[in-house]
N, C-alpha and C positions, 0 to 999 in steps of 0.2 A: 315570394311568400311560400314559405312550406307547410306540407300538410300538417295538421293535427292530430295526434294519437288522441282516438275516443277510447277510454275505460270504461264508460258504463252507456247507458242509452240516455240516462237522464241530462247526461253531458250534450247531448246534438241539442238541445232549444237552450243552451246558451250562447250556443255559437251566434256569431253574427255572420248575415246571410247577406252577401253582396254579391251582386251581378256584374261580371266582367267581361261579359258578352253578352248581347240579344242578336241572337239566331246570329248570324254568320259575321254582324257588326260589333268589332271592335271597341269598348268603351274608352274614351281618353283617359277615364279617371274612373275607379270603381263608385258604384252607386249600392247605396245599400235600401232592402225593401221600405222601410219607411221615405227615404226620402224619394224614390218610385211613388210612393203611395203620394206622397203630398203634389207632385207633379201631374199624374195622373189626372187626379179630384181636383186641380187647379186648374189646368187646360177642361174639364169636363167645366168645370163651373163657368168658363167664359166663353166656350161654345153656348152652354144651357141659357146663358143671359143674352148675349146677341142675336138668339132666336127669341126671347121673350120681349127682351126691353132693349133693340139695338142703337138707340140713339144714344146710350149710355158706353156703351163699349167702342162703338165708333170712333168715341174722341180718344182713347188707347190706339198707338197705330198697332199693326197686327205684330210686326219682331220684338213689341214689351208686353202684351197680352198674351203670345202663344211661346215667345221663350224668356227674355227676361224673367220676366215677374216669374212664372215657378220654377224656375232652376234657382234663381236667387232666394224665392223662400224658403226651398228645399237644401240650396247651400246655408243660408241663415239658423231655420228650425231643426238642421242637423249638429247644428255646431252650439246650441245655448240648451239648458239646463237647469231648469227651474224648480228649486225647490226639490232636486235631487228627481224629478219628473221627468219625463219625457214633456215638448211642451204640449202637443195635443192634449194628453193625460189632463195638464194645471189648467187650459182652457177649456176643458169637458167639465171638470171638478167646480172650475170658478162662475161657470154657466147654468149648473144645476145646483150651486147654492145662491145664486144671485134669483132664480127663479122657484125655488123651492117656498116651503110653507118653515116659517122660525119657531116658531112654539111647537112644542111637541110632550107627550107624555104618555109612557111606555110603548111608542110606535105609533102612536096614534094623531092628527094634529090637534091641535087645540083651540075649539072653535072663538069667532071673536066676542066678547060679552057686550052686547048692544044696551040694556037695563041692570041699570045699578036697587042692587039690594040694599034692604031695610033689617041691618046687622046691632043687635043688642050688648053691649059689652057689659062681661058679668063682673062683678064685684067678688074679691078672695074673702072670703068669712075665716079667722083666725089668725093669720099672717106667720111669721118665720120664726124660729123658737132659736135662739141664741143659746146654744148649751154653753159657754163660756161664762157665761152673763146670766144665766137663766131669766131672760127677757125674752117678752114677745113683741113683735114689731108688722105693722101693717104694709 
């Protein structure tokens, strides 16, 4: 892979940032920071649960809990595209409207109406004038 001419500075945060080495270790395959990230927070989340709840993680033996499983979701969630998303993005999105407030008006939510009102419907006095016709009609 050859280097890139940058023109401008705005050009460096498009780049994609992958790691082909950690510290003196050779990667077989380059890794790019999101799917670090998702590896990372995967192995963090199954340390943090086998210190809380370990009879749950127990039955995972340790070589599909501390490598399979996030190298493969990190192979999987690099390679799928949702909705032109990243998928973290579509499942942050799909999480805070699944748990969000639905009625809304001008930013504000809209509380739920518990008592039903006592609404009078008014009557038109004169009705529609027909200029073609010169009629009136109620």
């Amino acid at each position: 892979m050859r280097p890139e001419r940058i023109i401008t500075f705005d050009a460096v945060w498009g780049l994609k940032k992958v790691f082909y080495h950690i510290e003196r270790f050779r990667l077989p395959i380059p890794v790019s920071l999101s799917e670090l990230l998702i590896i990372v927070l995967l192995e963090a989340f199954f340390i943090f649960m086998g210190n809380i709840v370990p009879w749950i993680t127990t039955t995972i033996p340790p070589v599909f809990r501390f490598a399979i499983i996030p190298f493969g979701a990190a192979w999987l969630l690099s390679r799928v595209d949702l909705e032109g998303r990243p998928p973290y993005q579509y499942f942050w999105s799909s999480l805070t409207f699944l748990f969000s407030h639905k009625l809304w008006s001008r930013g504000v939510p809209i509380p739920d109406v518990t008592e039903e009102g006592d609404y009078q419907l008014t009557h038109m006095v004169g009705g529609i004038k027909h200029y073609a016709t010169d009629t009136d009609t109620d």
